[in-house]
Every structure is written in structure tokens, then in C-alpha cells.
PAZANU-276651 format. One record per residue: residue in one letter; x, y, z of N, C-alpha, C in turn. Coordinates in steps of 0.001 Angstrom, whole numbers, padded with zeros to 6 digits, always signed. Layout:
# PAZANU-276651
A, X, Y, Z, X, Y, Z, X, Y, Z
...
END
This chain:
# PAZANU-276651
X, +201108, +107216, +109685, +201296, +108236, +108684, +202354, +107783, +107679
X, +201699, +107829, +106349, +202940, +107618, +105190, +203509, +108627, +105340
X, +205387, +107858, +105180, +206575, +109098, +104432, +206292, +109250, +103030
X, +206182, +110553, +102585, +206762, +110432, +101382, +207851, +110740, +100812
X, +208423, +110328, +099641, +209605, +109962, +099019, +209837, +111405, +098227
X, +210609, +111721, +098372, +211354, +113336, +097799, +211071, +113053, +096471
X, +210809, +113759, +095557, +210912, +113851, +093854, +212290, +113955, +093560
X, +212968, +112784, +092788, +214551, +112953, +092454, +214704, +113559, +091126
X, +215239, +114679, +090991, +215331, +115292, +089789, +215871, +113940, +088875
X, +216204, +113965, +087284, +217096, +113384, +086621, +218331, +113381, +086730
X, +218949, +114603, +087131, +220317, +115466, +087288, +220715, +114341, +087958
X, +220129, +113993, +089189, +220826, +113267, +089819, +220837, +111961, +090085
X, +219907, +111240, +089245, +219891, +110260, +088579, +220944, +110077, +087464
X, +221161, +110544, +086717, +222630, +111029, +085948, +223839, +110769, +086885
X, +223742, +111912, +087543, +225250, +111999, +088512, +225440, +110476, +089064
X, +224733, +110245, +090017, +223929, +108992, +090748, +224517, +107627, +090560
X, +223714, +107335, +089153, +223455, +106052, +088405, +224387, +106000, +087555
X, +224710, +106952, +086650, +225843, +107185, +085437, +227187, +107468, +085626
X, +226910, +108549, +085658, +228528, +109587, +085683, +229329, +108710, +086619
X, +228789, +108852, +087977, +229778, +108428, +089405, +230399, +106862, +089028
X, +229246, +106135, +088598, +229529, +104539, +088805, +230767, +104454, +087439
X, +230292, +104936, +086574, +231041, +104346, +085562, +232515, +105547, +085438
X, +232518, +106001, +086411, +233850, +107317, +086266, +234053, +108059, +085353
X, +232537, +108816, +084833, +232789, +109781, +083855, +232443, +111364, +084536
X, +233330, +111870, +083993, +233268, +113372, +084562, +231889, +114560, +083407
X, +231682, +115322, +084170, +230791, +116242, +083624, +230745, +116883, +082372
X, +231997, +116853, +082101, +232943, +117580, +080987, +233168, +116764, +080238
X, +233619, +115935, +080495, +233480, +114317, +079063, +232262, +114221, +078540
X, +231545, +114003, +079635, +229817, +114073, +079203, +229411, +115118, +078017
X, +229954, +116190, +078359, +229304, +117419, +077630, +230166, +117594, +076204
X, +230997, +117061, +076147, +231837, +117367, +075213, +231556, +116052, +073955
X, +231346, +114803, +074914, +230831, +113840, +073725, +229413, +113796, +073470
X, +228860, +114780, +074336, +227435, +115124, +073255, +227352, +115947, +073110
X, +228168, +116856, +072543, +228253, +118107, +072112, +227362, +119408, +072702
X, +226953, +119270, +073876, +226374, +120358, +074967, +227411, +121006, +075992
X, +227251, +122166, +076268, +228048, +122878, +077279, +227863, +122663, +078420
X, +229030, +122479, +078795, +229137, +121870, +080220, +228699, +122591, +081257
X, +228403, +123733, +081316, +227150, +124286, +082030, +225841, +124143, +082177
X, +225383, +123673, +081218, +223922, +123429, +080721, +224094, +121951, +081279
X, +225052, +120564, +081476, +225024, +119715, +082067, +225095, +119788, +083689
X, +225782, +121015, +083943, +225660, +120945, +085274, +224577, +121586, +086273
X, +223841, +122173, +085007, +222312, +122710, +085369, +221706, +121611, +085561
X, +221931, +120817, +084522, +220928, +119553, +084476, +221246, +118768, +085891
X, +221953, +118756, +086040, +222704, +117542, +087666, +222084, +118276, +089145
X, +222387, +119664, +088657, +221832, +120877, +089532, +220464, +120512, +089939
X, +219530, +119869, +089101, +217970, +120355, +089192, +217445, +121413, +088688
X, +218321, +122397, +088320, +218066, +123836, +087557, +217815, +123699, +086432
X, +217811, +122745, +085705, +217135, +122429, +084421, +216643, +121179, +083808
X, +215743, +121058, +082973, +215009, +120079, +082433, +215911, +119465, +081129
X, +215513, +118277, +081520, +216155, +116959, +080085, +215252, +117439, +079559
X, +215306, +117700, +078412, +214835, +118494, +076885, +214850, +116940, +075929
X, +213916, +117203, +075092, +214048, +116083, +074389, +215356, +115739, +073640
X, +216099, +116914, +072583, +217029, +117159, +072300, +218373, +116197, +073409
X, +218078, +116978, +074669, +219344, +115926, +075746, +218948, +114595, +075972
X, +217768, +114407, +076171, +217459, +113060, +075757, +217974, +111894, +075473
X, +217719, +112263, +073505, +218509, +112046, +072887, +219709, +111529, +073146
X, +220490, +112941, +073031, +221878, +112424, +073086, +222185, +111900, +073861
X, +221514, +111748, +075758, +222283, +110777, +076601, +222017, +109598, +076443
X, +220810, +109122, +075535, +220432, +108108, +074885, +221377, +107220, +074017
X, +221913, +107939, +073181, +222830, +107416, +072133, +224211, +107160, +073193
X, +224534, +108299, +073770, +225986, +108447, +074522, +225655, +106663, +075499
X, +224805, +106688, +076238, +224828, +105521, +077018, +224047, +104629, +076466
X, +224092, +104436, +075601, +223069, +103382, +074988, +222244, +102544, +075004
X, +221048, +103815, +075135, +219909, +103872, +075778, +218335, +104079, +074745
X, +217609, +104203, +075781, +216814, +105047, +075045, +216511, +106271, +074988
X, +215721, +107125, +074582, +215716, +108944, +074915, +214238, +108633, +075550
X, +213585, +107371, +075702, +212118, +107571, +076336, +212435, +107759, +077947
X, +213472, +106673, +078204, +214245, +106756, +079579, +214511, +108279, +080202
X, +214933, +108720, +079630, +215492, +110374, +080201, +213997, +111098, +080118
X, +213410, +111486, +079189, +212035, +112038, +079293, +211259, +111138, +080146
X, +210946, +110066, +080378, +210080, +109465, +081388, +210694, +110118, +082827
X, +211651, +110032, +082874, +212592, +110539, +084999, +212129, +111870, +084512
X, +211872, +112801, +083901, +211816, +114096, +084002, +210734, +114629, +083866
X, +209126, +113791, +083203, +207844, +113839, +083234, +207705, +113210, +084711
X, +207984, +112383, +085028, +207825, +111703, +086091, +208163, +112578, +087700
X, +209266, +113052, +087325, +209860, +114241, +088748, +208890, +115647, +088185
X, +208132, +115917, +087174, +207261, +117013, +086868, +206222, +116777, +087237
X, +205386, +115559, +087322, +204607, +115400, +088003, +204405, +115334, +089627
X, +205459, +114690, +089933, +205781, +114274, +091273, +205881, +115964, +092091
X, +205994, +117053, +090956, +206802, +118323, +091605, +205309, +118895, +091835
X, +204717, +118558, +090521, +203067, +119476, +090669, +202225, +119797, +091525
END
């Protein structure tokens, strides 16, 4: 019998991969892309969706792309379906 592999929100791909490794706090985050730091901690939560808009900006902030953040979050939407 296959295991299968949990659907990882983005949130925590963020927290995870980003925030933790490179020692940035939630609130730095939100403040240098100009989003409320609630609405980031929804996002980390799983309680909310990378929006194209956040995207974006975590795109620019980590210098990235915004296809990256919408792909983990189509990708965990499918995986959720």
C-alpha cells in the first residue's frame, strides 16, 4: 500500500524554506511588503491563500518569481480537491 504525502500548504513552505532559514520574522515580512501581519500569519496558518497580489510581492521581497508562490498554492489546491 502507497503512503501518501500530506498537501503542504505554502504558509509553510514560507515559514519552512524562508522566514526560519534566513531569520526573518513575520512582521518584517509584512511590513516590507506592505501587508498586515495578520493576513501573513493566515497565510503560514493555512487559513489563507497566496493571492496573486502576495505573490507578487514575496516575489520581488525574495527575489523570485510570483509564478513560484501561485504554482505551491494551485498545486496544494489541487492536491486538497
Amino acid at each position: 500500500m502507497k503512503k501518501l504525502i500530506k498537501p503542504v500548504h505554502p504558509g509553510k513552505i514560507l515559514l519552512k524554506e524562508f522566514l526560519e532559514p534566513m531569520g526573518i520574522n513575520q512582521n518584517k515580512l509584512a511590513k516590507n511588503i506592505n501587508v498586515p501581519m495578520e493576513h501573513i500569519e493566515k497565510i503560514i496558518k493555512g487559513k489563507c491563500t497566496v493571492t496573486e497580489d502576495i505573490a507578487s510581492q514575496l516575489g520581488l521581497f525574495f527575489g523570485m518569481s510570483a509564478s513560484f508562490w501561485l504554482g505551491l498554492q494551485k498545486d496544494y489546491e489541487l492536491d486538497t480537491a
